[in-house]
Structures are given as structure tokens and as C-alpha cells.
Residue frames relative to the residue before (quaternion, step in Angstrom):
aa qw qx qy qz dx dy dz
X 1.0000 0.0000 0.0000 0.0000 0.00 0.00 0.00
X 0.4496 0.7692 -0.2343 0.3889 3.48 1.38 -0.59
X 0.6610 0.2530 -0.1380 0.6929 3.61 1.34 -0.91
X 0.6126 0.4975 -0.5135 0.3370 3.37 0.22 -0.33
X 0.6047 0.5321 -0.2400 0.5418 3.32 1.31 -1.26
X 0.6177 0.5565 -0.2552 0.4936 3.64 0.60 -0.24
X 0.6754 0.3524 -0.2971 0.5756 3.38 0.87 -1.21
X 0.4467 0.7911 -0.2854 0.3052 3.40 0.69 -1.31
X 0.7003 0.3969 -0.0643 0.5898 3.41 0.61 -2.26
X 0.6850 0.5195 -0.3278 0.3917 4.05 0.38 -0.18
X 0.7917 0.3510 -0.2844 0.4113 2.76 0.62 -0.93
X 0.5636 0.6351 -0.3385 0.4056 3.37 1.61 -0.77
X 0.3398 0.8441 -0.0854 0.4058 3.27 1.69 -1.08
X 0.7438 0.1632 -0.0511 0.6462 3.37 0.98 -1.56
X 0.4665 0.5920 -0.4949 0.4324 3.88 0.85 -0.22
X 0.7088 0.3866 -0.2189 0.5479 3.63 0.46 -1.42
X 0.6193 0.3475 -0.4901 0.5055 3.83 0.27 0.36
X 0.5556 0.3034 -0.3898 0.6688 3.59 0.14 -0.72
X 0.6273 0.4078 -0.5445 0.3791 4.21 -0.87 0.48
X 0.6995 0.5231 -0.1549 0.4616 3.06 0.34 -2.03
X 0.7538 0.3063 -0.1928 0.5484 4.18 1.00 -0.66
X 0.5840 0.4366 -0.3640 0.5795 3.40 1.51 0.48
X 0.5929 0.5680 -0.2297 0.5226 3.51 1.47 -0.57
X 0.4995 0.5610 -0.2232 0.6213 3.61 1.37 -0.88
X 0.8002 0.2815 -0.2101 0.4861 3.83 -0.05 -1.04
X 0.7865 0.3836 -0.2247 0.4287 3.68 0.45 -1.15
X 0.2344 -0.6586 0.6042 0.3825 3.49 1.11 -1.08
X 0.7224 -0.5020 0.4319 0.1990 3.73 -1.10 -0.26
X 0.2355 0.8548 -0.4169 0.2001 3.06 1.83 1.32
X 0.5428 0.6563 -0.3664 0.3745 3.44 1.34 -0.62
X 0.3299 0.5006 -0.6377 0.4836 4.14 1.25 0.10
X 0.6766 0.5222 -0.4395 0.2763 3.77 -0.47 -0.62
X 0.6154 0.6154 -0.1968 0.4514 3.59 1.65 -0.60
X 0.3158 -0.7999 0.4668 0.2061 3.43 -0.30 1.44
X 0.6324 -0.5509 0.2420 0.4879 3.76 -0.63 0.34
X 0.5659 0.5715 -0.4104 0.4298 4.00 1.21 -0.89
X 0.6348 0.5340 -0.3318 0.4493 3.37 1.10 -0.59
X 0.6297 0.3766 -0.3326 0.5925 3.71 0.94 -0.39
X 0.6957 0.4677 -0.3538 0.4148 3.22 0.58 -0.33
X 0.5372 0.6991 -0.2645 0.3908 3.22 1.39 -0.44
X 0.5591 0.5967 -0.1716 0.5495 3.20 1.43 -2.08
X 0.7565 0.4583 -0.2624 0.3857 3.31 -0.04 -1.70
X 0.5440 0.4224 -0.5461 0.4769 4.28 1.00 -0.17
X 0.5902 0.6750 -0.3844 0.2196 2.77 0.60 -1.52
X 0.7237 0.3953 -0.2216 0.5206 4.06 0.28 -1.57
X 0.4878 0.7586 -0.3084 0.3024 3.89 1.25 -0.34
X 0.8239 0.2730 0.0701 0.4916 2.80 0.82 -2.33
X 0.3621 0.5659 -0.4884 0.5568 3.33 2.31 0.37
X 0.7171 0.4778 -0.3055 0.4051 3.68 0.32 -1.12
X 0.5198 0.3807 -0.3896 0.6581 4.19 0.94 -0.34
X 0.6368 0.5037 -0.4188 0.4067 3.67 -0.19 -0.73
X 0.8374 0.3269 -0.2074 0.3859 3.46 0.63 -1.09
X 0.6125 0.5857 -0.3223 0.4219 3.28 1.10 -0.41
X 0.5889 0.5969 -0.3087 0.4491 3.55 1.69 -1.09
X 0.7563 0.4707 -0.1194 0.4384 3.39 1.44 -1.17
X 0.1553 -0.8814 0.3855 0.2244 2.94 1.45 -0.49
X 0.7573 0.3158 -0.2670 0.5054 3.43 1.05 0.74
X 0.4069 -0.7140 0.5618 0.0956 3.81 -1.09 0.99
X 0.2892 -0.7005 0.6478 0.0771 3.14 -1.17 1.26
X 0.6147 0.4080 -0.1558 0.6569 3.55 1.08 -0.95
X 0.3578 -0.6557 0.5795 0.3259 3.68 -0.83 1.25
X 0.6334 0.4856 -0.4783 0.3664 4.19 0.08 -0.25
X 0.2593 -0.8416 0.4365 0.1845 3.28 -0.69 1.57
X 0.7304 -0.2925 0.2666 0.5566 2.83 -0.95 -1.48
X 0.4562 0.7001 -0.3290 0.4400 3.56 0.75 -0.36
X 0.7963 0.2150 -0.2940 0.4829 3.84 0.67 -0.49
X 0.4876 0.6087 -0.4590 0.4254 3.46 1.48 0.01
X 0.7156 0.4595 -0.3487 0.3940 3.44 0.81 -0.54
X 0.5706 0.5882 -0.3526 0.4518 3.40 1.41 -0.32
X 0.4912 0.6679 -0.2849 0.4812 3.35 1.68 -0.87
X 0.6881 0.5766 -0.1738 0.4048 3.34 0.74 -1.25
X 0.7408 0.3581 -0.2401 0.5151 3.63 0.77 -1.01
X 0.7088 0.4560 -0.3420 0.4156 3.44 1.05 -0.03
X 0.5843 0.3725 -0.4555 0.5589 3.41 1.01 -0.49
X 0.7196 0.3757 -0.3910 0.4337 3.55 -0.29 -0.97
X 0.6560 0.3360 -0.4976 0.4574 4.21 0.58 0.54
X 0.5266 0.4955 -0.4180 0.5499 3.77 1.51 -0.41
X 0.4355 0.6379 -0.4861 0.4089 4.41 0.80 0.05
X 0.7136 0.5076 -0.1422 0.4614 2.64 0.60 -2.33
X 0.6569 0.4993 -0.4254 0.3718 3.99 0.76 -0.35
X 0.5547 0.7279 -0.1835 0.3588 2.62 1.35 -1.78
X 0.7184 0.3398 -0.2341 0.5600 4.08 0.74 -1.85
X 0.6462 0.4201 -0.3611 0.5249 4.02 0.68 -0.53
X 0.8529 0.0865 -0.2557 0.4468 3.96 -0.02 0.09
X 0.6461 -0.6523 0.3489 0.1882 3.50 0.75 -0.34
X 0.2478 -0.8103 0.3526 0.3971 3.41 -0.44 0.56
X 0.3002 -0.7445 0.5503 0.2298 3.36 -1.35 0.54
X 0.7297 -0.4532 0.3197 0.4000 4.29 -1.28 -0.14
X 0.7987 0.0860 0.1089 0.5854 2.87 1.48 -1.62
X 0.6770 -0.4909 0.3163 0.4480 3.91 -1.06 0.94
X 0.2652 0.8372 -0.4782 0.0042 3.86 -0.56 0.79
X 0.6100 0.3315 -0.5393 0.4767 3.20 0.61 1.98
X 0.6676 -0.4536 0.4078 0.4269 2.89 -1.65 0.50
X 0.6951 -0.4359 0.4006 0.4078 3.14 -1.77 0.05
X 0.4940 0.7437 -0.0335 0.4491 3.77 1.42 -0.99
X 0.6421 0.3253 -0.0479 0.6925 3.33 1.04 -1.32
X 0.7642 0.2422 -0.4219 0.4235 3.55 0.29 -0.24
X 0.4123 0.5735 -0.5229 0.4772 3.77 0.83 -0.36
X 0.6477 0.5575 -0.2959 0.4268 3.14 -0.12 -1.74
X 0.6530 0.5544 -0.1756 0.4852 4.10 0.38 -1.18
X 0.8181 0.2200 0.0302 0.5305 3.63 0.39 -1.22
X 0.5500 0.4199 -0.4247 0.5838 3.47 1.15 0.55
X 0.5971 0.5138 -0.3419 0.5124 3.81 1.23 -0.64
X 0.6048 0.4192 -0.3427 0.5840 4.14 1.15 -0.56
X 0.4844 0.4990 -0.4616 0.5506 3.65 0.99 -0.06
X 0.8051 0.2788 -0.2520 0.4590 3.65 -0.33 -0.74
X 0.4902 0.4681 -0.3544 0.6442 3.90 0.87 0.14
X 0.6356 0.1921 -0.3949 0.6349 3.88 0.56 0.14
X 0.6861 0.4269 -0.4419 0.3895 3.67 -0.12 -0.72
X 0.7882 0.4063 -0.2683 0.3764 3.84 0.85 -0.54
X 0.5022 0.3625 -0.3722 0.6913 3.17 1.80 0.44
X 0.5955 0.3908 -0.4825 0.5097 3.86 -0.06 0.43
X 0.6548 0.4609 -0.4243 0.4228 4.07 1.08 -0.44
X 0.5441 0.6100 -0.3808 0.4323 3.46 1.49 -0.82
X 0.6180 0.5835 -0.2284 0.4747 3.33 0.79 -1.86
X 0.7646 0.2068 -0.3356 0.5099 4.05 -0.01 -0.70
X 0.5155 0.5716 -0.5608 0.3051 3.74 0.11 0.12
X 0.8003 0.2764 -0.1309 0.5158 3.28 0.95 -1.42
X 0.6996 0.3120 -0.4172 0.4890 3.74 1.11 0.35
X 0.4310 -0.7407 0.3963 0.3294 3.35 1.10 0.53
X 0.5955 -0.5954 0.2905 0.4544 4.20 0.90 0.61
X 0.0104 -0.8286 0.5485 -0.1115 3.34 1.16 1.25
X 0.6835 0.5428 -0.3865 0.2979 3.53 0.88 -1.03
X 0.6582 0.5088 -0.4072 0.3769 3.71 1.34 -0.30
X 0.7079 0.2608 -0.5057 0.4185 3.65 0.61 0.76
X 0.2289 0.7375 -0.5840 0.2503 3.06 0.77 1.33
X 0.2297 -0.6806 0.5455 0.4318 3.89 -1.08 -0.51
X 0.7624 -0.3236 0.3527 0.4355 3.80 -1.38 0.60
X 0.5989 0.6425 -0.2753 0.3908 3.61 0.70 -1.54
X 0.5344 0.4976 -0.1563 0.6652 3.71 0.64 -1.98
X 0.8128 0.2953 -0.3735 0.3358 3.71 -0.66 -0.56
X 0.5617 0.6033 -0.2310 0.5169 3.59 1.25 -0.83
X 0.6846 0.3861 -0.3435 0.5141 3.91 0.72 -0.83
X 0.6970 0.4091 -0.4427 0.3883 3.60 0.70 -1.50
X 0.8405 0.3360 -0.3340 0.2627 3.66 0.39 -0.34
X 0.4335 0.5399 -0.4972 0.5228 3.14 1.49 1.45
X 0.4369 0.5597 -0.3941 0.5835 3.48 1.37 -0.08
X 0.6710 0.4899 -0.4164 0.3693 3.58 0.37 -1.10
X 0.8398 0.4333 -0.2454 0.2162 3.64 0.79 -1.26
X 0.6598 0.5316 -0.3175 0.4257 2.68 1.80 -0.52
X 0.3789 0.5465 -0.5425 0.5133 3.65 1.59 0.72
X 0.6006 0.5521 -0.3826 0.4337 3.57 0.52 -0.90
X 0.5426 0.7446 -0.1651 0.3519 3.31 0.81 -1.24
X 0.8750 0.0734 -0.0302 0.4776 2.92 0.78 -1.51
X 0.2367 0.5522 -0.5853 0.5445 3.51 1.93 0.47
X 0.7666 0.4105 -0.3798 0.3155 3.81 -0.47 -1.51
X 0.6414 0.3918 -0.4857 0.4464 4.13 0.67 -0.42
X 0.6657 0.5036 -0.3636 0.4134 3.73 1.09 -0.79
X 0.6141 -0.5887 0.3990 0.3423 3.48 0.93 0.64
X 0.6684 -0.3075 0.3351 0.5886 3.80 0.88 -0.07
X 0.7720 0.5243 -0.3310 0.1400 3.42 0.11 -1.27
X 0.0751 -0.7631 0.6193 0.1687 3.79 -0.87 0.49
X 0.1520 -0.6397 0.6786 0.3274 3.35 -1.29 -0.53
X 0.8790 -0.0092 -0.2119 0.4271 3.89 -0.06 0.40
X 0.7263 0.5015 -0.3283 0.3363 3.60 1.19 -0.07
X 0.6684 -0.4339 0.3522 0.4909 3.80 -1.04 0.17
X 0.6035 -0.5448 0.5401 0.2173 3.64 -1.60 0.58
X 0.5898 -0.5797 0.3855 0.4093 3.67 -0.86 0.61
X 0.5829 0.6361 -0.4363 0.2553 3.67 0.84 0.08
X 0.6019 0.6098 -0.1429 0.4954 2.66 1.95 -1.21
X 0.5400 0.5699 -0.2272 0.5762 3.42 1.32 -0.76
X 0.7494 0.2063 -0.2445 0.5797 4.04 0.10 -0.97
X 0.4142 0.6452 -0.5240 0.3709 4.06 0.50 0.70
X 0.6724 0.4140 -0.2459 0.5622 3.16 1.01 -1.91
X 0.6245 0.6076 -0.4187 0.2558 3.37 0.68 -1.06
X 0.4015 0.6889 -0.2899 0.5293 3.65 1.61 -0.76
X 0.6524 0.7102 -0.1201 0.2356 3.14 0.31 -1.96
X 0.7189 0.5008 -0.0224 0.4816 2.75 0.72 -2.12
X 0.8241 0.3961 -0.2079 0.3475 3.21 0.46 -1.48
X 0.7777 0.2128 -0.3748 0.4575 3.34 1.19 -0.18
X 0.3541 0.4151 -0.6850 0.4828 3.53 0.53 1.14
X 0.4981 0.5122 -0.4911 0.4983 3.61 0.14 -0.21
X 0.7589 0.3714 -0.2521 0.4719 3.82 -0.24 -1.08
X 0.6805 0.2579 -0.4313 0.5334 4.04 0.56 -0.46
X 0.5222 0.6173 -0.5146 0.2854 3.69 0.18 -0.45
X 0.6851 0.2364 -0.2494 0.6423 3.61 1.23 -1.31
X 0.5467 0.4858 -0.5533 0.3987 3.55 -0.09 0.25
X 0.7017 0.3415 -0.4343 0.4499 3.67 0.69 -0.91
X 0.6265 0.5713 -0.3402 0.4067 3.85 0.89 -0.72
X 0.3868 0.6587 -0.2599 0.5908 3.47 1.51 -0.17
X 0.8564 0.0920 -0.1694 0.4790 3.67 -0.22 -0.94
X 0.5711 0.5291 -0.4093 0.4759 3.57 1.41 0.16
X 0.7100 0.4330 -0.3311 0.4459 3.31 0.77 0.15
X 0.5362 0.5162 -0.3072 0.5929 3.49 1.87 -0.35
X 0.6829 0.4299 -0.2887 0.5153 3.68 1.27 -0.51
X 0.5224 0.5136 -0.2876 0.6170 3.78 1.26 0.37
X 0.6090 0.6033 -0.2482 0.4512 3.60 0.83 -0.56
């Protein structure tokens, strides 16, 4: 669990840099974004990432690798979004939101420690692919929690739902990172 937590803290690591230098340039317009709208974005970099993997080729030089970085940040800028609300006009600092969406980071990382105790880190003989669908499954639950107004009768709440989504995406990112230095260690 030791490396996972390790790998875990890297890759997250680079998510919050790519923010904090999106947070710098953009400031902290995305408060103005209702959650369907993050939830929207967050298919969107999804059904690019299946698209590309089916095709196995990019027209747009940004692979797959920054969609998934895309992914852990909107779906931790949701988690801000369902815990404070949306507002008319950007109202935090650049700081305060890091600070905000690095705290929905550790609220996935401490539900992924729960989650590998009792699934023993099934998700690492998973393939990238599998990780990419479950977290199109995830949205189109969101999806349909967000038309049902919120309401369930036996399942978890879109918070629970854009966690794994977190989850997913950065087991996704070590999986090709470890396939990455295993192919540079073959070389």
C-alpha cells in the first residue's frame, strides 16, 4: 500500500500543478459552472479518451494522458462545486481554490485507502480501457441522479460517484505510467 500511496501522491502531485497554473491564468472562473456542466466537461475528456484508444490515433496533439489529468480536476472542482455551491461571479482567490480541490483530493485518496483494503488493489490488474468505461458509467449515474434532482432511493449521491471518478482516473494515470517505465525498462 506504501507505493500505491506514493504513486497515488505523484500523480495527484501533477494534477494540482496543472490547476494551480490553470488557476494562475484563468483565476477561478469555473465557480460560475453548475455541477451538470462539470459533469458535462468531465464526459466530454471521457468519450475523447475511448474514442482515442478505439482509434488509436490523435488528431489533436493532447493525448490521453492530459484528459485524465482533466478528469481528476474537474470532477474535484464538482466535489467543490456540490460542497459550496454555485455562485454569479468567481469568489476565491486562486489559493483558496487549490487549497479547496486539493482537500476533495484527499477525500478520494482516503476513500481509495478504504476501497483497497477490502478490494485488496484489484484495480491494478485492471486495463486503462476498464478504467475509462467505469468512469463513463459513473457519469451517466451522475447524469441521471442530476435530472432526478438529487434524489435516490438506494444508491450513493454524486459525491460519492465524482470520488471514484477521481479514483479511477488516477489509477488510470499510474497504470500508464507504470507501463511507461516498463517499456523504458525493456528498451
Amino acid at each position: 500500500m506504501d507505493k500505491t500511496l506514493e504513486q497515488y501522491d505523484q500523480v495527484t502531485d501533477t494534477c494540482m500543478e496543472l490547476f494551480m497554473k490553470k488557476a494562475h491564468d484563468y483565476g477561478t472562473a469555473w465557480r460560475v459552472l453548475r455541477v451538470p456542466s462539470l459533469t458535462d466537461q468531465i464526459l466530454i475528456k471521457a468519450q475523447r479518451i475511448r474514442t482515442l484508444q478505439q482509434l488509436g490515433e490523435s488528431k489533436v496533439e493532447e493525448g490521453i494522458r492530459p484528459e485524465l489529468i482533466g478528469i481528476v480536476n474537474y470532477a474535484a472542482m464538482a466535489l467543490v462545486q456540490v460542497d459550496k455551491g454555485v455562485v454569479e461571479a468567481p469568489d476565491l482567490k486562486p489559493k483558496e481554490a487549490t487549497e479547496l480541490v486539493r482537500a476533495r483530493i484527499r477525500s478520494a485518496r482516503d476513500l481509495m485507502q478504504r476501497k483497497n483494503h477490502d478490494y485488496g488493489e484489484a484495480w491494478r490488474s485492471m486495463r486503462v480501457s476498464s478504467l475509462v468505461d467505469l468512469i463513463l458509467m459513473k457519469l451517466l449515474r451522475i447524469k441521471q441522479i442530476e435530472d432526478n434532482q438529487g434524489a435516490t432511493l438506494v444508491s450513493e449521491g454524486i459525491d460519492a460517484n465524482f470520488l471514484d471518478i477521481v479514483n479511477y482516473a488516477v489509477f488510470a494515470l499510474i497504470l500508464m505510467n507504470e507501463q511507461e517505465d516498463s517499456a523504458i525498462g525493456r528498451s
